[in-house]
C-alpha positions as CSV (number, residue, x, y, z in Angstrom):
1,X,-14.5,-35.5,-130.4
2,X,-16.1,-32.0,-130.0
3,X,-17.4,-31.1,-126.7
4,X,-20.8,-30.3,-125.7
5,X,-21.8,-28.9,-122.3
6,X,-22.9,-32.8,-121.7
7,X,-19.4,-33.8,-121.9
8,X,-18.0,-30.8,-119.7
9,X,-21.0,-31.8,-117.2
10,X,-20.5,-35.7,-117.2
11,X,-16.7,-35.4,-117.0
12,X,-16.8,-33.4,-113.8
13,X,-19.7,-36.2,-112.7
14,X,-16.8,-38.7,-113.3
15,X,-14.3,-37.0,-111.4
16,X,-16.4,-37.1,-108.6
17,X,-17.7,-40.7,-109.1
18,X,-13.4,-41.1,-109.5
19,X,-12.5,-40.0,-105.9
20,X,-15.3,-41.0,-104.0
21,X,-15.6,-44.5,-105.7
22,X,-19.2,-44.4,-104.1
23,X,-22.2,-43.4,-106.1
24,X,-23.7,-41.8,-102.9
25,X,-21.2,-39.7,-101.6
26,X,-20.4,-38.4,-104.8
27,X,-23.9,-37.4,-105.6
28,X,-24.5,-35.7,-102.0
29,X,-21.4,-33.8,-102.9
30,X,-22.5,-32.7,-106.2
31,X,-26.1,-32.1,-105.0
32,X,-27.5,-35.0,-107.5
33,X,-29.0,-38.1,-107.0
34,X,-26.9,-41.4,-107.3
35,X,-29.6,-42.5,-110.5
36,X,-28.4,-39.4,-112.0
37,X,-24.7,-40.3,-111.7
38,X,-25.3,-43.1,-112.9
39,X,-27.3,-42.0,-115.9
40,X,-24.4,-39.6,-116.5
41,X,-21.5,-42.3,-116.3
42,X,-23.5,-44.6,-119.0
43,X,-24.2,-41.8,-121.1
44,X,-20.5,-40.7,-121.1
45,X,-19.3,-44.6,-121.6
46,X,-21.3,-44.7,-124.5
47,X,-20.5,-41.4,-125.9
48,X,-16.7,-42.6,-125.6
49,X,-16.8,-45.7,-126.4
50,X,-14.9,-47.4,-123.3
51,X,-15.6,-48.4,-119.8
52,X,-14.6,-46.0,-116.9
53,X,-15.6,-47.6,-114.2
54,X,-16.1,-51.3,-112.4
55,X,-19.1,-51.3,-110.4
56,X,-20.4,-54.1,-108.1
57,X,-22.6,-54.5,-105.6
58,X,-19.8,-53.4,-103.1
59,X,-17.3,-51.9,-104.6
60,X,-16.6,-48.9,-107.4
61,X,-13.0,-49.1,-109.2
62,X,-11.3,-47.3,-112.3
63,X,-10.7,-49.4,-115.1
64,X,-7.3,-48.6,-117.0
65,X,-8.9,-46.3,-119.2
66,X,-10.8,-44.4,-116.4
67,X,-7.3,-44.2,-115.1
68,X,-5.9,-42.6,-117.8
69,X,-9.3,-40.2,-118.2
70,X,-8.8,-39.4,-114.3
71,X,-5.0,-38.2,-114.7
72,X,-6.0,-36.5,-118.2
73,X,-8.2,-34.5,-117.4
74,X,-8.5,-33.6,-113.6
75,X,-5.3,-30.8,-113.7
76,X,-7.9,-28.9,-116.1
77,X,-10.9,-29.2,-114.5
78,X,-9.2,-27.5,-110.7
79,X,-7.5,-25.1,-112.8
80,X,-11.1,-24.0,-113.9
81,X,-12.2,-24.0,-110.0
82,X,-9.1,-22.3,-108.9
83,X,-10.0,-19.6,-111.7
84,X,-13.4,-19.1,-110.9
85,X,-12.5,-18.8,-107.0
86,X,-9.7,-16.2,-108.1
87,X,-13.1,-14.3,-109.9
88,X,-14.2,-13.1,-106.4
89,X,-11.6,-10.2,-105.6
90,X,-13.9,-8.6,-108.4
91,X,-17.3,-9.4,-106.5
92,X,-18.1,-7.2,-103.8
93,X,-19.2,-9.8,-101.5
94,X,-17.3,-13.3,-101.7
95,X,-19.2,-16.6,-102.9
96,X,-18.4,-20.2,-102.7
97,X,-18.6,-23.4,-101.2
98,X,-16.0,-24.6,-98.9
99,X,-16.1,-28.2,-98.2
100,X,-14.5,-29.2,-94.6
101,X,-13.8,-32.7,-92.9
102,X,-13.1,-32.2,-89.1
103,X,-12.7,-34.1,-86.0
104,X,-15.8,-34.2,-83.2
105,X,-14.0,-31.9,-80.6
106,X,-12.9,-29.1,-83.6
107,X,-16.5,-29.2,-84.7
108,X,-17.1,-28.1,-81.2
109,X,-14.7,-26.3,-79.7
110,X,-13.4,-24.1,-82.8
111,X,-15.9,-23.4,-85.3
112,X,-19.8,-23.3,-83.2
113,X,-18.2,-20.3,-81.7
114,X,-16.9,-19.3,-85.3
115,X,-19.4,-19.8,-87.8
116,X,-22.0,-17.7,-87.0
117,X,-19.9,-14.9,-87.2
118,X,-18.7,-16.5,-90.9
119,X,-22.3,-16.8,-92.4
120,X,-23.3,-13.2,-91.1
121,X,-20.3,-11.7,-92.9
122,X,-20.1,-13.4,-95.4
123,X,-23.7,-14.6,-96.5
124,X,-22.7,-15.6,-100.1
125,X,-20.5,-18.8,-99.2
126,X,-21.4,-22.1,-98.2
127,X,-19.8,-24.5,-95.7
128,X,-20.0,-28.1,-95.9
129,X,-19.0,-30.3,-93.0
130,X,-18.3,-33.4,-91.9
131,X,-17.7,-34.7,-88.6
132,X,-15.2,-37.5,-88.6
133,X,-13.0,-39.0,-85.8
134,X,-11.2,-42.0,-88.4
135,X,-8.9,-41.0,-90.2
136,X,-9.5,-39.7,-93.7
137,X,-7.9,-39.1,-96.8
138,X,-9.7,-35.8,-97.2
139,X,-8.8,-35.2,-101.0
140,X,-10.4,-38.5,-101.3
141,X,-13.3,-37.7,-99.4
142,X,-14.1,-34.3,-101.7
143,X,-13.3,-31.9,-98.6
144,X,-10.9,-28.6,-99.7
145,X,-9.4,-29.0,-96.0
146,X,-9.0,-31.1,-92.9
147,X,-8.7,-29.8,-89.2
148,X,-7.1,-32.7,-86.7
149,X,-4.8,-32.3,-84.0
150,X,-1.5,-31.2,-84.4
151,X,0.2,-34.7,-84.4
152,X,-2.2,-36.3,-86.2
153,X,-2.1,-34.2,-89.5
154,X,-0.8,-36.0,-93.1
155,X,2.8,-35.2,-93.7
156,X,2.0,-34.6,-97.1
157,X,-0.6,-31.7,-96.5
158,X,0.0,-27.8,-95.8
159,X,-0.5,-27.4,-92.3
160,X,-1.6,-24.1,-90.1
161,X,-1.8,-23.9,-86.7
162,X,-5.6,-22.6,-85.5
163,X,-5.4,-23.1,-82.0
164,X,-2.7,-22.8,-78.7
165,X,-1.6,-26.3,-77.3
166,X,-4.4,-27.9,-75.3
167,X,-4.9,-29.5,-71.8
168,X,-6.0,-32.8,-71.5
169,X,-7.7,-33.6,-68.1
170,X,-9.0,-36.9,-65.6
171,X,-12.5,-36.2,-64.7
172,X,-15.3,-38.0,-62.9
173,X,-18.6,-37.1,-61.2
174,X,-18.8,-36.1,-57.4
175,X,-21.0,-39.6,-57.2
176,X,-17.9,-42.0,-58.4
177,X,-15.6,-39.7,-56.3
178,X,-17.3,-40.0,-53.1
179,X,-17.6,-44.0,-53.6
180,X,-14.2,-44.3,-55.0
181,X,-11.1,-43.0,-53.8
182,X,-9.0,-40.1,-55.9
183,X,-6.0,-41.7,-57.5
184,X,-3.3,-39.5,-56.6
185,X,-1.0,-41.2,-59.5
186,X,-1.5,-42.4,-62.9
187,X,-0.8,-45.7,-61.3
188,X,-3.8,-46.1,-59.3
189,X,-5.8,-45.8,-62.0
190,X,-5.5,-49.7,-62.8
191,X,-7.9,-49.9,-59.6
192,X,-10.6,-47.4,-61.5
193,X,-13.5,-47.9,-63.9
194,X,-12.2,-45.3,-67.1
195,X,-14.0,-44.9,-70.5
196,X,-11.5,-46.5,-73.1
197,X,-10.8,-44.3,-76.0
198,X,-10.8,-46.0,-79.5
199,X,-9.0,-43.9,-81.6
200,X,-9.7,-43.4,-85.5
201,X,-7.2,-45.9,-86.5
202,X,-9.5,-48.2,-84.4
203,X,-6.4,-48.1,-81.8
204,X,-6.9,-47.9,-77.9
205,X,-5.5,-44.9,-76.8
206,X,-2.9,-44.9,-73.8
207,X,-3.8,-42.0,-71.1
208,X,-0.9,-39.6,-71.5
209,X,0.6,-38.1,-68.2
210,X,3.3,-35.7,-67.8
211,X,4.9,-33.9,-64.2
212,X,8.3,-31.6,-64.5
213,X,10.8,-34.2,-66.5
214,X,8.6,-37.4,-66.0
215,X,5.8,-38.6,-68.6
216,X,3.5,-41.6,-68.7
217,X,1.6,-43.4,-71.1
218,X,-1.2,-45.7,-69.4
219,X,-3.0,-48.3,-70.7
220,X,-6.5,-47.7,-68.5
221,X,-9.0,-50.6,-67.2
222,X,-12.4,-50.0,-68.2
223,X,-15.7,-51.9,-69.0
224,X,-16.5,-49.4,-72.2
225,X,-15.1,-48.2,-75.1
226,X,-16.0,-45.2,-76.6
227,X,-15.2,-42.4,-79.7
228,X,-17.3,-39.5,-78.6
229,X,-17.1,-37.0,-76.5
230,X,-20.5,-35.9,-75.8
231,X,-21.8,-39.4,-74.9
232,X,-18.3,-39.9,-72.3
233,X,-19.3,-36.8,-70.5
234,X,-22.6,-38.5,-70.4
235,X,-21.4,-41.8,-68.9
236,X,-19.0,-39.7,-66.4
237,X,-22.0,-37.1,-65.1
238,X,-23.8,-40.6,-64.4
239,X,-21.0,-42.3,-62.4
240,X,-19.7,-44.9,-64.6
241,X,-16.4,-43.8,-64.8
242,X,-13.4,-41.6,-65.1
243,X,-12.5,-40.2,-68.2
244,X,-9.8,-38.6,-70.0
245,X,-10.6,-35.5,-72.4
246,X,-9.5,-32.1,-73.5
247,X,-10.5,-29.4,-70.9
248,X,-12.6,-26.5,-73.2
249,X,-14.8,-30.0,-73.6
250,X,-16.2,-30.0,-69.9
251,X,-15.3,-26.6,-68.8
252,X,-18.8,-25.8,-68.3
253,X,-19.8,-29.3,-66.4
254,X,-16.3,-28.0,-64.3
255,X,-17.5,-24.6,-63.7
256,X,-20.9,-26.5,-62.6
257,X,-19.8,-28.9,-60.2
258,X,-21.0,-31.6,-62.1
259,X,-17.4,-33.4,-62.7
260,X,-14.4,-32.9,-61.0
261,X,-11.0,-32.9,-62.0
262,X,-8.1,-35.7,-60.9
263,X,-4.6,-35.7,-61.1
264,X,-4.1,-32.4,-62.0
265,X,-0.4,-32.4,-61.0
266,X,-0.5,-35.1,-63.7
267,X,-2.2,-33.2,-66.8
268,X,-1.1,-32.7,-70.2
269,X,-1.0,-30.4,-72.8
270,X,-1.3,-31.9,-76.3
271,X,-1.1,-30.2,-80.1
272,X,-3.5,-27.9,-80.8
273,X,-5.9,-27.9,-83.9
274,X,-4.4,-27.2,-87.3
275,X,-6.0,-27.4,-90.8
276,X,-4.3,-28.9,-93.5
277,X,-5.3,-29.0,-97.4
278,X,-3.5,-30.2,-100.3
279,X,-0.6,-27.1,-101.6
280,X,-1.0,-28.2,-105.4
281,X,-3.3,-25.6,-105.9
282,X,-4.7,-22.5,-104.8
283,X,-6.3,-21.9,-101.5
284,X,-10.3,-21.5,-102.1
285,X,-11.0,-18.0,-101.2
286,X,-13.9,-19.1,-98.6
287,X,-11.2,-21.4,-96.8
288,X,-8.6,-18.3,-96.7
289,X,-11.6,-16.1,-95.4
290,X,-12.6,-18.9,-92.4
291,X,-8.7,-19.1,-91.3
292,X,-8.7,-15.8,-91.4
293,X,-11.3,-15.7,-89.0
294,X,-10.3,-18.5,-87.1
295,X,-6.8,-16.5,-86.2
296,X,-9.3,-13.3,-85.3
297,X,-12.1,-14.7,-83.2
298,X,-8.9,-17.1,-81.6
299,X,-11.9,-19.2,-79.5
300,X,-8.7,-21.7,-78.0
301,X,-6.0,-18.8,-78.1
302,X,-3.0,-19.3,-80.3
């Protein structure tokens, strides 16, 4: 059939609708309401003659032909975005959108001292992002590129290294050190209160220890469980417990007073932060710019 800018518009609706299987996260991504994608998708079902998509009340799945519309027509559609990102080495000022889906502590600790630098100089490109600790398909989530630690990153996905290894720390507050003694080995720490970590795979991390040869893994006691950061460094400052986290995160509450390091003989250095994106197609110019930027500014060293 011939196309119409309805089509071209509805089609790139469905794409969306396709790899978010949510009506909501596909319409905050395209900056449209979930009514209107929904409007679009009957509109296009009609026009077609077929059925794209299964919806219930709790999920959103391809039928066989949106399947086959999905694979059809999607290597198009980012060969059109990869074109009209290649436009801007005639602009004089770059323009975009760069969509990003990060972990709580690169949030944090690599781009709040980046960004501001990134909008000043570059005004004409927008950044999307989206704080997640779980793990993510990010291609399935609509982001252009992920930042996670080092270990944690998809072997499938091009990887870059944006930060130097990083020190992971035991802290606690004078308080719960003045009523409790110091462990002085990873061992005593079975006699402590310590903030659990759930990890993004809904996994309990293990404290990891390391001294010369020797390296530990420990399983810690604690009353709480917890995924984020800022509210553990709340919970420590008030005595509740030791915890475990990277050192930039409390370097201030350090250079305060207000925690204390433990078993810093003990202390380990993990991967640092790298981002990671899908090689199939060309790098978006405003995710080049930001790693660019990233490797300049270097606010964890590398």
């Amino acid at each position: 059939m011939p196309l119409s800018r309805t089509d071209l518009a509805d089609f790139s609706y469905f794409l969306a609708l396709a790899r978010h299987r949510n009506f909501r996260r596909a319409g905050l991504e395209l900056g449209v309401s979930a009514s209107a994608l929904s409007h679009s998708l009957k509109g296009l079902e009609a026009r077609l003659g077929v059925r794209l998509l299964n919806r219930t009340n709790r999920s959103v799945t391809l039928t066989a032909a949106g399947e086959h519309l999905q694979a059809s027509i999607l290597g198009p559609f980012e060969a059109i975005e990869t074109a009209a990102d290649m436009l801007n080495r005639f602009r004089a000022e770059p323009a975009g959108r760069i969509r990003l889906n990060v972990l709580e502590h690169a949030g944090s600790l690599l781009l709040a001292p980046v960004l501001p630098v990134f909008v000043e100089r570059y005004p004409d490109i927008a950044i999307d992002v989206v704080i997640a600790n779980h793990l993510v398909d990010v291609v399935a989530a609509g982001a252009d590129a992920g930042i996670r630690y080092g270990g944690t990153v998809p072997e499938d996905m091009v990887a870059q290294r944006l930060s130097a290894d990083i020190r992971w720390v035991v802290v606690g507050s004078p308080g719960y050190l003045a009523r409790f003694d110091a462990p002085l080995h990873p061992s005593d720490l079975a006699r402590h209160r310590c903030l659990r970590i759930r990890l993004g795979d809904d996994s309990i991390y293990h404290w990891e220890f390391e001294r010369g040869e020797e390296t530990l893994a420990v399983d810690v006691p604690g009353q709480v469980t917890i995924d984020d950061t800022a509210f553990a460094i709340d919970l420590v400052k008030g005595g509740a417990a030791l915890a475990y986290l990277p050192e930039p995160c409390i370097a201030a509450e350090l250079a305060r007073g207000t925690l204390r390091t433990v078993l810093d003989d003990w202390s380990s250095n993990g991967p640092g932060f790298h981002i990671y994106y899908p090689g199939r197609r060309q790098l978006p110019t405003g995710l080049r710019l930001l790693i660019d930027l990233i490797r300049e500014e270097r606010p964890l060293g590398l």
